[in-house]
N, C-alpha and C positions, 0 to 999 in steps of 0.2 A: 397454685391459686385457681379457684374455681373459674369456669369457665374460660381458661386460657386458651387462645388459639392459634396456631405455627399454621404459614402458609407458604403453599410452591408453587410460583408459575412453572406451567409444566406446556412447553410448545409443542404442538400435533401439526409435523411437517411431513411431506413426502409428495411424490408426483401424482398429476390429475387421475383422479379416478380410483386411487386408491384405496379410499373407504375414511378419510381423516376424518368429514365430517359425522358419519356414520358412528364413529367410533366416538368422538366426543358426544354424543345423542346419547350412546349406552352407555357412556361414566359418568354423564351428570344427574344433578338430583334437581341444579337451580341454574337459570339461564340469565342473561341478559337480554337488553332488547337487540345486539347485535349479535347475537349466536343464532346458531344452526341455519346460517343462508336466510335470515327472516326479509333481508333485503329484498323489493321488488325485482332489482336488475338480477340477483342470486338466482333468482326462482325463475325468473324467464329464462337465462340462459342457462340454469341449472348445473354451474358452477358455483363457486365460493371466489368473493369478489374482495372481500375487505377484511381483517381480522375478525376473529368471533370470540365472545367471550360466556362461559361457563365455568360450571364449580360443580366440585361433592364433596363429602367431607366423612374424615376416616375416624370411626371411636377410637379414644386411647385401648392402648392393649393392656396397659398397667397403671396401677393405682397411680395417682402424682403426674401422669404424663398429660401432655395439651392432645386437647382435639387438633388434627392433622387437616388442614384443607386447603384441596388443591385448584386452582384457577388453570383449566384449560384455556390455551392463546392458538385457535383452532387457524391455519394460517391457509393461504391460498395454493394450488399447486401446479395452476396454467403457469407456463414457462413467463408470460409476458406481465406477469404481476410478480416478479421477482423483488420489484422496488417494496412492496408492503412484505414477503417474505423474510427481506432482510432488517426491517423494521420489528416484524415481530419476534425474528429472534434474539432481539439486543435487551427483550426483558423477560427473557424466561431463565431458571435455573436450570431446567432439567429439559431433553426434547426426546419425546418419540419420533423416532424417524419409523411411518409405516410403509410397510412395504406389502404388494401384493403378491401374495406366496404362487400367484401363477403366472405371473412375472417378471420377478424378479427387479434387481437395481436399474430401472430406468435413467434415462438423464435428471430428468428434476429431481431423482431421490439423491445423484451421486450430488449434484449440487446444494442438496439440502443438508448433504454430512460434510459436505463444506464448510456451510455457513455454520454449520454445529459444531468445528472443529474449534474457527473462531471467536462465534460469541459464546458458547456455557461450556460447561467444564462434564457434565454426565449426559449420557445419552442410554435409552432404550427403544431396541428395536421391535415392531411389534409386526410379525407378520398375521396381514389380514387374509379373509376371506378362504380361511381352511375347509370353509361350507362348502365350498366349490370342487374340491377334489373329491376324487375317486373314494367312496369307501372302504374299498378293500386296500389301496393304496394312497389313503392317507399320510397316516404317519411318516411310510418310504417321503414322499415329498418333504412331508415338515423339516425331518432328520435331512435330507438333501438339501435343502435350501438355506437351515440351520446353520450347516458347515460351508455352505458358499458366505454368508453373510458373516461368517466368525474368519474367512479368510481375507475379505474383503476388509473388513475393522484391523488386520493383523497392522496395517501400517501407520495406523492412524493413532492417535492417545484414546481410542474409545474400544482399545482391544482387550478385548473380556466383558465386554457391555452384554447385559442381559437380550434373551430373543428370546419372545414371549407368543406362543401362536393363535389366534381370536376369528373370529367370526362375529364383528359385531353387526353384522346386520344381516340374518343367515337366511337366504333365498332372497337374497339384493334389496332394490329401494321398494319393489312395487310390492315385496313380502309380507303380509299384516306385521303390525306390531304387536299383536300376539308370539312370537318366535322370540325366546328368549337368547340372547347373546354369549358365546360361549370365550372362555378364555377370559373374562372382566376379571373377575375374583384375582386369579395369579397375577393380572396385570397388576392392581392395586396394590398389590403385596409386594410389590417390587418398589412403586413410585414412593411410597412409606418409608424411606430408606433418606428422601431429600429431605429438608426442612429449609426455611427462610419465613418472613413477618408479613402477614399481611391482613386484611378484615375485608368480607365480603357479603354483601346484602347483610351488614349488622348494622345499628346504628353506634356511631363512632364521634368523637368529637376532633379527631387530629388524625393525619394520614402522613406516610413517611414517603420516601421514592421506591420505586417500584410497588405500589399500592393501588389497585383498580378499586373505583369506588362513585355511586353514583352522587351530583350535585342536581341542587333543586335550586335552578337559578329563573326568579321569576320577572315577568314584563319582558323574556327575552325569548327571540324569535331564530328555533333552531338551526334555521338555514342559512342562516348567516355567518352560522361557522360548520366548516367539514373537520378541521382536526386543530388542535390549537397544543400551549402550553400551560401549565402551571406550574408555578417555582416560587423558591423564596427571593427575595430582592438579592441583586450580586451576584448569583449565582447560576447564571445562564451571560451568555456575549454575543453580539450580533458580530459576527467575521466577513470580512472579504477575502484575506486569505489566512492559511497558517503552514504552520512547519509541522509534519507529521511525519512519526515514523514508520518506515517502509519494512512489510517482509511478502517475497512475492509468492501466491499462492503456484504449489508446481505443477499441478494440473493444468495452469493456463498457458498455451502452447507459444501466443507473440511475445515479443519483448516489451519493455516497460522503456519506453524512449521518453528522453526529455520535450517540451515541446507538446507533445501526446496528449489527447484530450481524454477521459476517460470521465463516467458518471461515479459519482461521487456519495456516496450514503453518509449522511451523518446522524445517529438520532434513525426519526422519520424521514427526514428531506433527504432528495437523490437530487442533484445538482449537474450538472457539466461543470469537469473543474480541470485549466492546464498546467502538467507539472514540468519539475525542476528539478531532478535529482544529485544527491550531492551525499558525499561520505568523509569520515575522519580522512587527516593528511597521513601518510603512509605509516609513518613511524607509531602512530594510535590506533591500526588497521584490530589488533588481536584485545584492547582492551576491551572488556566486556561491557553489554549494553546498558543505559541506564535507561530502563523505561519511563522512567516519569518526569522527565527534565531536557530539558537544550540551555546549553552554554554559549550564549552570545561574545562572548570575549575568544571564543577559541576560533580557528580557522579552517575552514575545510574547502575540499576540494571538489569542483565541478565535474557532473559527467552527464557524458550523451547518453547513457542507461543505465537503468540498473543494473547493477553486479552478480551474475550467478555464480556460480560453483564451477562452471567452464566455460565462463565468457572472460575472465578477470583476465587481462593481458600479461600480468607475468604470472598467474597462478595464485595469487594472490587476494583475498578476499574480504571485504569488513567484517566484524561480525554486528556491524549496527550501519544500518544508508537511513538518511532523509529524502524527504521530497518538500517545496513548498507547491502548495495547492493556491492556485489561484481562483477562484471562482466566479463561473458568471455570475450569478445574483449570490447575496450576502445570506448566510446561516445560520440561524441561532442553535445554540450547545452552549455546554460546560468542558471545561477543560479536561481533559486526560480519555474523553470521550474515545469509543469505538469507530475506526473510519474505516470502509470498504470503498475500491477500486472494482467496476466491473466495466464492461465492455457491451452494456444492451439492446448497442444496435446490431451484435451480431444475430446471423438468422436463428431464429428458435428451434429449427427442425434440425439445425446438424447437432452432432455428437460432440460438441467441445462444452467445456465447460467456461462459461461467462464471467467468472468473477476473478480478477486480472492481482488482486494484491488490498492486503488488510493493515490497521496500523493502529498509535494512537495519535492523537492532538494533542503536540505538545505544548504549542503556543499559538494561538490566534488574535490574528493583526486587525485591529478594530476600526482604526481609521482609515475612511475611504480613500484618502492621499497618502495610502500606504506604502507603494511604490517611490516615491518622492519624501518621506517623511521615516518611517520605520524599514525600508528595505537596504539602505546604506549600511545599516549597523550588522547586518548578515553578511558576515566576512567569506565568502564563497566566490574561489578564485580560480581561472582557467591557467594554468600551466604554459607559457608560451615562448618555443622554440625556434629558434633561426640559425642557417648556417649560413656561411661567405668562405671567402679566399682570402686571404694576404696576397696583393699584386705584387708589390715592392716595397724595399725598405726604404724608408728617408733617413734615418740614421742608426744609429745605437739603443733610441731611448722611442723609436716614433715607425709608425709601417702605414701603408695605404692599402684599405681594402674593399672588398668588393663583393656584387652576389647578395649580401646580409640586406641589400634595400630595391626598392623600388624607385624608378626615376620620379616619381613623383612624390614621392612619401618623406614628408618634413622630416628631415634626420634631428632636426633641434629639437625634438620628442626623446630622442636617445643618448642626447650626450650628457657623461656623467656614469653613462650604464658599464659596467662590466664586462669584458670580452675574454674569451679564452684561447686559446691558442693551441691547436692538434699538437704543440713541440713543450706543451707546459706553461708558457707563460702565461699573466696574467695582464689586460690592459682595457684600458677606459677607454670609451667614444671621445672624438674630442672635437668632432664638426663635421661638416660635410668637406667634399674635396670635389671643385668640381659642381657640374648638372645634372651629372649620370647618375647620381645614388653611390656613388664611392665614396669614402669616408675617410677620416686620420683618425690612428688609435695612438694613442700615447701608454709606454709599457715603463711605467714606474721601477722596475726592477733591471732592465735593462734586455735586451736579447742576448742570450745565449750562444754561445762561439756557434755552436753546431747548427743553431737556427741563421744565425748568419750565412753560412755555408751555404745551408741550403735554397735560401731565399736572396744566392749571389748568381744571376746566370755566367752564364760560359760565355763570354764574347770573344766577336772574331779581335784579333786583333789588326786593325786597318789602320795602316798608314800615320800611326802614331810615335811618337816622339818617345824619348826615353823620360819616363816617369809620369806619361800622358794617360790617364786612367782613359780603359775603355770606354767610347760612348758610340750609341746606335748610331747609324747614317740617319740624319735628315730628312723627314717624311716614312721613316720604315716602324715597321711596329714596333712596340717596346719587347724585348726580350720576358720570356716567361722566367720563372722563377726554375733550376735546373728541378726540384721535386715542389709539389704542392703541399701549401701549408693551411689548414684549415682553421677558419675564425669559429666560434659556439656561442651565441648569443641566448641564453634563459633569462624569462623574467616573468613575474604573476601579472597579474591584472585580474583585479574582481568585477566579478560579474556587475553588482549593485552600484559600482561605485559611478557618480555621475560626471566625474573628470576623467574617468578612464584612464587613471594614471594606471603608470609600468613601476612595478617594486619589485625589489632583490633582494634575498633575505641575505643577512651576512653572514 
C-alpha cells in the first residue's frame, strides 16, 4: 500500500558526555520541540535534562516494502536523572547504547545495559568519537575496544549485538557543522533490521500505544501540565499498592530485605515504595513461572528477603518470589506493566550499580482501605516454631509441660493446637497449668511404655511402706524427668489476617 509507514523507537542511552545527543543531531532529518537540549535549563547547564525526541526516515530497498522511520528517544546520561532514563527506556524497541571509544564502559553506560537488558529485547552498540584517535592507530583502538565490548555483552542476552564505530560530531561541539559525520550510513544499516507502528509529524487521524505524536489543544495554558497521560477509558488504575513479581538484578551488591524502602519506577513515576517479599510454599518451590497472573486462593510463604542462589537456607530456591509494594503516594499504570526497584539515594560517584531489582504488576490494589479491605484475602503466612519440655506425667493419656510459653502469654490462644512429642507422640494443648506458663497436654493415643520410662524419675525410696509409691519430701523440688522429653509446637499465622489467628494444616 502506498505510502505505508513502519516505525522504531530506537533509545540513545549511555553515560554523560558521550556524544548521545550529538549523535542524534546526525541521524535526524526532523526534530521536535523537545530534541537536541532545546530546553533553556539543557543549554545553560549543557547537559540533556529531559527525553528528546527526533526522527529520520529509511527508503524502502524494495518494491512493496513500507518506508522505515525511526523515532530517536535521545535519553539523559548524568547519573542523577536516572528516574527519566528509566522512563524512557520503557518505550523503545531497540537502544543504542553509546559508548566513547576512549573510554570505554563507564558506570552510567554499565547501568544503561542494564536497564536495556530489562526493558527492550535488541541493542546496538555504537562507539562514538573515533575522530579522537590517533590516525595511525585508529583502527588498533576500534578493533580493541570492539573485543572488550563483545566480551563485556558475552553474559548478557545482547551477546552478538552489533558495534558500529562513528564520529558523529568530528572535532567536538565547538567543530562547524560543516564536518560531515562519519560511520551514520553503517549505523542506519543496522537499525533497519527493527520494525514496529508508529506516525510522526504526519497528519493522522488515530494513534495507537507507543505512538509520539503532536496534539493542538487550544484555550490551554502549557505550563500547567509537565507530563501527563492519555489512554482509553479502563485501561489505566490509580494503585496504592500491588503484588509484583520479583527477579533481582545481580549486579546489585545489598540484599532485597522485607520492610526495605526502595524507589519504585512505574511507567514515568519513581515513587518510594515499602516491600514485602514472599514466594510459593516449598512443595511449589520448582514449578515454573507464570508471568502474567497471581492466584489469590493459593498460599504462600513470608520472608525477610529475597531468595538468591546462595542465600536459600536449605539450598533451595523458587523459581518465581513476589513482593507487595506499598506506596507512598498512589500510581497510575495498566496492569502487567514494567516495575523497576533502584536504590537512588545511593551516592553517584561510587562504582555500584543502583538499580536493586525489575518485575511485573501483577495485580494492583485500588482501594485506599486496602490494607483493611483487600489485604486479608493475601494468604501469606509466617511459619511459627516453639519448643518446651515435658515436666511430668499426670497419667497415661495427659503430661505437664513447660518452656513452650511465657508467664504471661494467654495459653487460651493455644488450646486445641497440636503438640508433638521428641518420643513420637502426638498431643493437643488442653489449658494452662498453674501462673507460670506451664500447661496440660492431653495425648489422645496414649503414652508409650518407653516414654513412660523415661519421663518416671528414680526416686529415693524413704521411709515408705510396702506398696507406698514414691513421693518427694515436702517442700523439695520435684524430681526431673530420668532423660528429657521434648514438646514441638508449629503453627502459621498470616501476615494480613486481622485476628492473628494460629492455624495447623492437617
Amino acid at each position: 500500500m502506498a505510502g505505508r509507514r513502519v516505525n522504531v523507537n530506537v533509545g540513545v542511552l549511555g553515560h554523560i558526555d558521550s556524544g548521545k545527543t550529538a549523535l542524534a543531531r546526525a541521524l535526524s532529518t526532523t526534530a521536535s520541540t523537545a530534541a537536541f537540549d532545546k530546553q533553556p535549563q539543557s543549554r545553560e547547564r549543557g547537559i540533556t535534562l529531559d527525553l528528546g525526541f527526533s526522527c529520520f526516515a529509511v527508503p524502502p530497498s524494495a518494491a512493496g516494502e513500507p518506508l522505515l522511520q525511526v523515532t530517536l528517544v535521545d535519553c539523559p546520561g548524568h547519573a542523577s536523572l536516572i528516574r527519566t532514563i528509566i522512563g524512557g527506556a520503557q518505550i523503545i524497541d531497540l537502544m543504542m547504547l553509546v559508548i566513547d571509544v576512549t573510554k570505554g564502559m563507564q558506570t552510567q553506560s554499565a547501568e544503561c545495559l542494564v536497564i536495556g537488558q530489562i526493558a527492550c529485547q535488541k541493542l546496538v552498540v555504537v562507539l562514538n568519537k573515533i575522530d579522537l584517535l590517533e590516525d595511525g592507530k585508529r583502527q588498533a583502538a576500534i578493533d580493541k575496544m570492539t573485543k572488550k565490548m563483545q566480551r563485556t555483552l558475552e553474559s548478557t542476552k545482547f551477546r552478538g549485538a552489533p558495534i558500529i564505530p562513528v564520529a558523529a560530531k568530528p572535532g567536538g561541539p565547538e567543530a562547524p557543522e560543516t564536518e560531515t559525520p562519519q560511520g551514520i550510513p553503517e549505523l542506519i544499516e543496522v537499525v533497519k533490521k527493527v520494525k514496529s507502528m508508529q506516525m510522526f509529524h504526519t497528519p493522522i487521524a488515530s494513534a495507537m500505544q507507543g505512538d509520539r505524536l503532536g496534539l493542538c489543544v487550544t484555550q490551554f495554558d502549557p505550563k500547567l501540565l509537565e507530563r501527563g497521560l492519555v489512554c482509553a477509558p479502563g485501561s489505566l488504575h490509580t494503585v496504592h499498592a500491588a503484588v509484583v513479581s520479583v527477579e533481582k538484578i545481580p549486579y546489585f551488591r545489598g540484599p532485597l530485605l522485607t520492610k526495605a524502602k526502595f524507589h519504585i519506577t512505574v511507567g514515568h513515576e519513581t515513587v518510594m515504595g515499602r516491600l514485602l517479599f514472599f514466594s510459593p510454599v516449598p512443595d511449589r518451590f520448582d514449578r515454573a513461572p507464570e508471568p502474567d497472573a497471581f492466584d489469590f486462593s493459593r498460599e504462600y510463604v513470608f520472608q525477610e528477603r529475597y531468595l538468591c542462589a546462595d542465600g536459600a537456607p536449605d539450598g533451595r530456591r523458587p523459581r518465581q518470589q513476589w513482593a507487595l509494594v506499598e506506596f507512598e503516594k498512589p500510581v497510575t499504570c495498566p496492569r502487567l506493566c514494567l516495575v523497576i526497584g533502584s536504590r537512588l539515594d545511593a551516592d553517584i560517584h561510587s562504582n555500584t550499580c543502583r538499580l536493586a531489582f525489575h518485575g511485573v504488576l501483577l495485580h494492583g490494589l485500588e482501594d485506599r482501605d486496602y490494607a483493611e479491605r483487600a489485604l486479608p484475602a493475601l494468604k501469606v503466612y509466617k511459619l511459627k516454631q516453639k519448643q518446651g519440655l515435658v515436666e511430668r506425667v499426670m497419667d497415661d493419656h495427659s503430661v505437664i509441660g513447660r518452656s513452650l510459653f511465657k508467664k504471661e502469654t494467654n495459653i487460651q490462644l493455644f488450646v486445641g493446637l497440636e503438640v508433638r512429642l521428641s518420643t513420637g507422640e502426638r498431643g493437643v494443648i488442653d489449658g494452662a497449668f498453674g501462673q507460670s506458663g506451664k500447661f496440660k497436654v492431653h495425648v489422645p493415643g496414649g503414652l508409650n511404655p518407653e516414654t513412660m520410662q523415661l519421663l518416671t524419675p528414680a526416686l529415693k525410696k524413704r521411709g515408705r511402706g510396702r506398696g507406698e509409691a514414691a513421693r518427694p519430701e515436702e517442700g523439695a523440688a520435684r524430681p526431673e524427668p530420668s532423660q528429657p522429653v521434648a514438646l514441638s509446637l508449629t503453627f502459621k499465622r498470616y501476615v494480613f489476617d486481622p485476628h492473628k489467628k494460629m492455624v495447623q494444616s492437617p
